[in-house]
matplotlib code that plots the C-alpha trace (Angstrom):
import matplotlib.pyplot as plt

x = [-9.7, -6.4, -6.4, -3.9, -4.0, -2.6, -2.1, -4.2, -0.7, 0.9, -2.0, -2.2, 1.2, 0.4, -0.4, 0.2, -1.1, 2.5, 3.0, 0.7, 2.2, 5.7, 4.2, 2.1, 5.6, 7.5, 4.6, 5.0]
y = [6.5, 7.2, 7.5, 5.2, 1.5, -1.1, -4.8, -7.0, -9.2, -6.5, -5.2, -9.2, -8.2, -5.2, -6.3, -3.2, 0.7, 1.1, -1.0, 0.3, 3.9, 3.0, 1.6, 4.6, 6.7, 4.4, 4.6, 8.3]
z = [1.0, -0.8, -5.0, -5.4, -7.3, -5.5, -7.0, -5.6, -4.7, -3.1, -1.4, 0.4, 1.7, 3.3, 7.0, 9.3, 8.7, 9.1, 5.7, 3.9, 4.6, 3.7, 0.4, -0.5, 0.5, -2.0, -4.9, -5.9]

ax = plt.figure().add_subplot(projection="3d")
ax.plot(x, y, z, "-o")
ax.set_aspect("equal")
plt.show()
């Protein structure tokens, strides 16, 4: 689990583990 919010529409664009680590690296 990672303590991080993610909108529900981004979160719909995240696909990939890949994608969700480059978001996560661009949130903070």
């Amino acid at each position: 689990e990672f303590d991080i919010q993610i909108p529900d529409d981004q979160a719909e664009n995240i696909s990939t583990v890949g994608q969700a680590i480059q978001f996560i690296e661009q949130a903070k």
